[in-house]
C-alpha positions as CSV (number, residue, x, y, z in Angstrom):
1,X,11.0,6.6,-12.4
2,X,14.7,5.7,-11.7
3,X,15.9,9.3,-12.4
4,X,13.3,10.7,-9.8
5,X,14.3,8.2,-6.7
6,X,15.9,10.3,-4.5
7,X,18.8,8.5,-4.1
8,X,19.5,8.0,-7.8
9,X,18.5,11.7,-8.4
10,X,21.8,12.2,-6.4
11,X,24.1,10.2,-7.3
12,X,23.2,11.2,-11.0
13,X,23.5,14.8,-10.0
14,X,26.6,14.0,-8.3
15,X,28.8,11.4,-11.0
16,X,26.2,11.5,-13.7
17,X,23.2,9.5,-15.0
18,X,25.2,6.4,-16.8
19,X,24.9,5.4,-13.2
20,X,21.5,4.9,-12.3
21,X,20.6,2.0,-13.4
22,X,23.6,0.2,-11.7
23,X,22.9,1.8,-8.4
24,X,18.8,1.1,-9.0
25,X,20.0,-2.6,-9.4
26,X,22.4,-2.5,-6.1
27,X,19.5,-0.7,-4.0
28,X,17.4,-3.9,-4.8
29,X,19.9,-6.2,-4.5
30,X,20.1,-4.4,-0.6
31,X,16.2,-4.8,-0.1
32,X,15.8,-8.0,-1.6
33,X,19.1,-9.4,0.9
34,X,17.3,-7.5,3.9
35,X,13.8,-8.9,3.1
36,X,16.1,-13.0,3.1
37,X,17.7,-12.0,6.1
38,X,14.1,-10.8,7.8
39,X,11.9,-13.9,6.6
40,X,15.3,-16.4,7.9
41,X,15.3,-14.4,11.4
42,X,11.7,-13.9,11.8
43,X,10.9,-17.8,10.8
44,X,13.4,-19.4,13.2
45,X,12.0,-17.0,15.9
46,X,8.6,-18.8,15.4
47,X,10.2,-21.9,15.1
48,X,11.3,-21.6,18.6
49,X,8.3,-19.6,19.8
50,X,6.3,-23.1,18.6
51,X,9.2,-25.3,20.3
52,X,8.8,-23.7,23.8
53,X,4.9,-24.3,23.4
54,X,4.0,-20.7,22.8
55,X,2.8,-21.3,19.4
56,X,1.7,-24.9,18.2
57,X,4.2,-27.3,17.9
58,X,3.3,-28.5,14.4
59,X,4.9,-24.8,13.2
60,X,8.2,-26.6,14.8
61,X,8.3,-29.2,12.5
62,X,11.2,-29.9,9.8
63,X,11.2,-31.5,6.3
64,X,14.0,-34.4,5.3
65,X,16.5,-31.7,5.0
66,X,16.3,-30.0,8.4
67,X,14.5,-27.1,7.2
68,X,11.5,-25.8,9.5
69,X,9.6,-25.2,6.0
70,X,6.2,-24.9,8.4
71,X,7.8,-21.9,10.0
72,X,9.5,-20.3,6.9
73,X,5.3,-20.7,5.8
74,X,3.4,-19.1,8.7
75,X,6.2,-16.1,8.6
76,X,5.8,-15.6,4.8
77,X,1.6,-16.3,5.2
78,X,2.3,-13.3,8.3
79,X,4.3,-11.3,6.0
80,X,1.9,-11.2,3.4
81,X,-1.3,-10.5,5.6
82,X,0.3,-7.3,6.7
83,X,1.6,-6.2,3.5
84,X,-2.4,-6.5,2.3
85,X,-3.3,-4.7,5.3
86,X,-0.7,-2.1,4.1
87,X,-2.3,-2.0,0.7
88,X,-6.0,-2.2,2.6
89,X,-5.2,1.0,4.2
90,X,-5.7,-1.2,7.7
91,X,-2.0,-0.5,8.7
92,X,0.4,2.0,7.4
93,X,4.1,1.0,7.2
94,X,5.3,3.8,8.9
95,X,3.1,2.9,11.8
96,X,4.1,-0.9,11.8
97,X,8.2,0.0,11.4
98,X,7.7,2.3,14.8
99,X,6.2,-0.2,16.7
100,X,8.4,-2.7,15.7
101,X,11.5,-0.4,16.6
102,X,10.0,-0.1,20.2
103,X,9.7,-3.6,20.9
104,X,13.4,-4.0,19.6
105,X,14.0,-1.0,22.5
106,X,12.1,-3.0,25.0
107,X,14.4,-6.7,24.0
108,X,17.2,-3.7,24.4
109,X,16.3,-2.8,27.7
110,X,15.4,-6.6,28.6
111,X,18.9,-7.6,27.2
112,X,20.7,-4.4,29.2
113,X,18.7,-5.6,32.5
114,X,20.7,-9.6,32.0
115,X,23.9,-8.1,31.3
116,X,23.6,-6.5,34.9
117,X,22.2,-9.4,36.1
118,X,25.6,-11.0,35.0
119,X,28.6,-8.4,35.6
120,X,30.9,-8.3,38.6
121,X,33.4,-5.6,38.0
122,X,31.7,-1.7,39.2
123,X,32.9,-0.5,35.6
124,X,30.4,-3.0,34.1
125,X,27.5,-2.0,36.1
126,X,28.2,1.5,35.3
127,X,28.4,1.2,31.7
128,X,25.3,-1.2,32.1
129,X,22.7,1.2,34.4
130,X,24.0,4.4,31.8
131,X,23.0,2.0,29.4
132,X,20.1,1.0,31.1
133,X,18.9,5.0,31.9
134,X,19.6,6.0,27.7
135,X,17.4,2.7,27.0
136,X,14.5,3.7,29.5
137,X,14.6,7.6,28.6
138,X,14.3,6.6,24.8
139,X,11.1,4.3,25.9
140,X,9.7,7.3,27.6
141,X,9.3,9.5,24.4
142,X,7.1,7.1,23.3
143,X,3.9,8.0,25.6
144,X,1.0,6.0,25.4
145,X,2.4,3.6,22.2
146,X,4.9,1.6,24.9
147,X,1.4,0.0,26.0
148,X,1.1,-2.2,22.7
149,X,5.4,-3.3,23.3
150,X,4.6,-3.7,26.9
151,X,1.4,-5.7,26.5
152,X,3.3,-8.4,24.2
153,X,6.3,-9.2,27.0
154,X,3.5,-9.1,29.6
155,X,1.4,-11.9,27.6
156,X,4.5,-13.6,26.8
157,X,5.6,-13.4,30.3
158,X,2.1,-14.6,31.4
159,X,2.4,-17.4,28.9
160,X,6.0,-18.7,29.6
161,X,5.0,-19.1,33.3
162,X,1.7,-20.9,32.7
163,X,3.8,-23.3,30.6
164,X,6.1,-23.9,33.4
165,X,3.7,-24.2,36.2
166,X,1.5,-26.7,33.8
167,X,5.1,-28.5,33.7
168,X,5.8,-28.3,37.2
169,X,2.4,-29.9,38.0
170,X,2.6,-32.8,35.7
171,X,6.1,-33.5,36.3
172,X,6.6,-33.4,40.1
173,X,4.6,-36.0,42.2
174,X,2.8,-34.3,45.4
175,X,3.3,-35.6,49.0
176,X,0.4,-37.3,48.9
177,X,0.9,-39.1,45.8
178,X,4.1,-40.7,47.3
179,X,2.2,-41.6,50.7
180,X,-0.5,-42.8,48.5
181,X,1.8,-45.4,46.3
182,X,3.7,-46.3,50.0
């Protein structure tokens, strides 16, 4: 009920229970604008997954109005599988928001690693290897969960340099196909 939500319990102890349903109303209004902002992030980062070939590249088509609709579908279809496999009892949320979190951690400590790749002043490498150490001891309380984090970058990794090597192959003529064609 709304008068037992903990944060409405609150504010109606604190300014009174006229309020509730106004701050019931604002709390979805929050969830509902997170939940537009995670299916508009989460879709264009499959629409690019799918335009560097590491999805299909029919997921990185767009409609009339250049809107990748595919991608908007696969990230709603994803969506909805694991909010069944929530209800299922397959996956609990708690469990799914943790390991998300540590594969944010690990694009943190990816991201920390290029912005020493790119600074010049000694200030700016300090501030990023103290950066760096926070981000790596933080990764270190999570034990034997950084595998599943880990494992993803790896097989992206792997799959990114496939892609480019398949490229490189196709794209550059060997030695002997120019003697050959001379």
């Amino acid at each position: 009920s709304l008068r037992t939500a903990p944060l409405s319990a609150l504010v109606g102890h604190a300014i009174g229970d006229a309020y509730t349903p106004a701050l019931s109303l604002l709390s979805f209004m929050i969830i509902m604008a997170n939940l537009i902002g995670a299916v508009w992030a989460a879709s264009r980062l499959v629409f690019s997954s799918s335009r560097e070939g590491l999805l299909p590249k029919s997921i990185s088509t767009l409609d009339g109005r250049k809107t990748p609709r595919m991608s908007i579908l696969v990230t709603c279809t994803m969506f909805w599988l694991v909010l069944t496999a929530n209800y299922l009892g397959i996956f609990d949320v708690a469990d799914l928001l943790r390991f998300a979190g540590q594969n944010f951690l690990l694009l943190y400590g990816m991201a920390v690693l290029a912005y020493l790749k790119i600074s010049v002043s000694w200030r700016a490498r300090a501030f990023g290897a103290l950066t760096l150490v926070i981000v790596v001891l933080t990764m270190g309380t999570f034990g034997l969960e950084l595998i599943y984090p880990m494992t993803l970058l790896l097989l992206g990794f792997c799959a990114s340099r496939l892609r480019s090597r398949l490229k490189l192959s196709t794209a550059v003529p060997s030695a002997t196909d120019a003697l050959n064609e001379g």
